[in-house]
N, C-alpha and C positions, 0 to 999 in steps of 0.2 A: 374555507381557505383553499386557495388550487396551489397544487404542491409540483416540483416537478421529480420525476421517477427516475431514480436513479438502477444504474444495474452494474455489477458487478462479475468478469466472468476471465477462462484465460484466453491469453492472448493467439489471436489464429493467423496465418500468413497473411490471409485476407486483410488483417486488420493492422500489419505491419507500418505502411506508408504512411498510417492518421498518425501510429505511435514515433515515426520519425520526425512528423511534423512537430508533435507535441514536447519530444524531446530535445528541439530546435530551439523553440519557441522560450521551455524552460530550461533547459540546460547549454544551451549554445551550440547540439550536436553531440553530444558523448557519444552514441553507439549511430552506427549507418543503418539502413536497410540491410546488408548484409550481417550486421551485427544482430540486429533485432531474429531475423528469418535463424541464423544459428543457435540462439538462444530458444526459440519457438521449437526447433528439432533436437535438442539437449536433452536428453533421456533426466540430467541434474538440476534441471533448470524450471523454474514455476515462473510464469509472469502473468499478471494478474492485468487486468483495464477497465476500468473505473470510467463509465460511458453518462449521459443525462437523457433523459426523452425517450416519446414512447416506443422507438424502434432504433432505442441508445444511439442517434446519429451523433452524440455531442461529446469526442472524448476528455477525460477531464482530469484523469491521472493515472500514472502506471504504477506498479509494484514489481520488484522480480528480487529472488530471493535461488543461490545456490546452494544444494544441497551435498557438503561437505562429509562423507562418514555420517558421524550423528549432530552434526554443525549445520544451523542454517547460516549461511553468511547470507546477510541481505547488501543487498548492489545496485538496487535503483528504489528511490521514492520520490515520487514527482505530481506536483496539480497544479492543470493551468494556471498560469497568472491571474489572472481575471477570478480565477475561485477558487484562495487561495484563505486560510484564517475562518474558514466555515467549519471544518470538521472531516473536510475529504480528507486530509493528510492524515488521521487518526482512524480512520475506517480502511484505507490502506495496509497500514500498519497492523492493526487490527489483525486482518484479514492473514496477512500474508503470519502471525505466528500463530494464528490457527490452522493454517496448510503446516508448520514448522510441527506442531503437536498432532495434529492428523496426521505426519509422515514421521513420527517419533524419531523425530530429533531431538535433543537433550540442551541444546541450547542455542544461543543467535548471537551473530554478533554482525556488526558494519563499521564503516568509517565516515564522519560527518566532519566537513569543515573548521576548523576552531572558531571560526569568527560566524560560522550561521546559531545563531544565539538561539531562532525560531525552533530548528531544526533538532538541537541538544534538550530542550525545552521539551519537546515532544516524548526524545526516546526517553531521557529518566522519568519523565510521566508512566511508561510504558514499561522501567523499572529497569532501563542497562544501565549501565554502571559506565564510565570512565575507566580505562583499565592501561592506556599505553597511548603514547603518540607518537606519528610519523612524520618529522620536520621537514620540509619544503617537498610534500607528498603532491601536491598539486604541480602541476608541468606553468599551466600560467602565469600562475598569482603565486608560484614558490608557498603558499600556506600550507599549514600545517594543518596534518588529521589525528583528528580525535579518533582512539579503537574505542568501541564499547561493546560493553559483554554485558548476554544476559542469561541467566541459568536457568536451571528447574522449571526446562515447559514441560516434565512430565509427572510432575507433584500434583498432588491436591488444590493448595493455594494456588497454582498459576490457574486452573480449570474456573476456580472460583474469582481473579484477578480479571480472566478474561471475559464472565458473565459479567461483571460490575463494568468494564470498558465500554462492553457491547451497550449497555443500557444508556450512560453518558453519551457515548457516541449517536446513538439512536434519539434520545433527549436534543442534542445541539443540534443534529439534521434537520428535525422537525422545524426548532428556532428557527434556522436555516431556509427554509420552508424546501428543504427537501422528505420525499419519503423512499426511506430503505425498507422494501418489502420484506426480506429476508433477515426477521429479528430475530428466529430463534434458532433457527436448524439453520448455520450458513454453508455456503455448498457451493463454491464459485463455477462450480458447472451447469448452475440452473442458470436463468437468466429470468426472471421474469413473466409474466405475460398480461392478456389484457387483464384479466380476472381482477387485478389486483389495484384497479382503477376505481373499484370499490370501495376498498379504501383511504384515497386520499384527504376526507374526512376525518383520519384519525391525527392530521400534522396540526 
């Protein structure tokens, strides 16, 4: 089975204009180029990009998460429309509360739409919790946000919450007929390379 390679890495100046297009495409424009480029030199700021192919020409979702004291507030999650119910939205996620407990933060939280059902689905999968709402938070559609909170990324069980994710996550990519090289030691600084062409065999 020919799989396609996905990569995972953070976001560089270079790669700002694909992440405005991308955030056009799926969010209608939230952040500019100059939003993106600021957030890329924020000393508080992690943004992750979720690329396809073998020299990641194919961007396919973002992540960025602020780093609060010992709070990750996450603030963007996003995958193309087109590849969207596969499993990149959970590798994302994934990803970015693994940087949250690799930079010992003690917990995460975000704000998600009331009416994106997909999206709330996702995070209590992922184990936040519902905890407060912001009424008519959104400037267009006047809807309301959901807070939700999640604690203890630096317990036991989340360490062992996040090996069980990874493995699911990695299972549905395959399905998917994607392959994420990076299943055991994740490290959003690596990227890939050919080597790992080897293995496409294993989806």
């Amino acid at each position: 089975m020919t799989c396609s390679i996905l990569s995972l890495k953070p976001l560089a100046i270079a790669d700002a204009p694909a992440a405005v297009a991308l955030d056009q495409l799926s969010l209608g424009g939230l952040w500019s180029l100059d939003g993106y480029q600021r957030e890329i030199e924020s000393p508080n700021s992690e943004l992750l990009l979720l690329c396809a192919g073998p020299k990641s020409v194919l961007p396919l979702g973002l992540g960025c998460l602020w780093r609060i004291v010992d709070e990750a507030h996450i603030t963007l999650l996003l995958v193309h429309p087109d590849y969207q119910r596969q499993g990149l939205g959970q590798l994302l996620l994934w990803a970015l509360l693994v940087k949250a407990k690799q930079q010992q933060m003690a917990r995460a939280t975000l704000e998600v739409r009331a009416g994106n059902e997909a999206a709330i689905a996702l995070y209590q999968k992922f184990g936040f919790a519902e905890v407060g709402r912001r009424r008519g938070y959104y400037q267009t559609t006047r809807e309301d946000a959901l807070i939700f909170w999640r604690p203890g990324l630096q317990t036991p069980p989340f360490a062992l919450e996040l090996d069980a994710w990874q493995a699911q996550i990695t299972t549905r990519l395959r399905a998917q007929g994607w392959h994420w090289p990076i299943e055991m030691n994740f490290d959003p600084s690596v990227t890939p390379d050919a080597s790992r062409e080897a293995n496409d065999s294993d989806c």
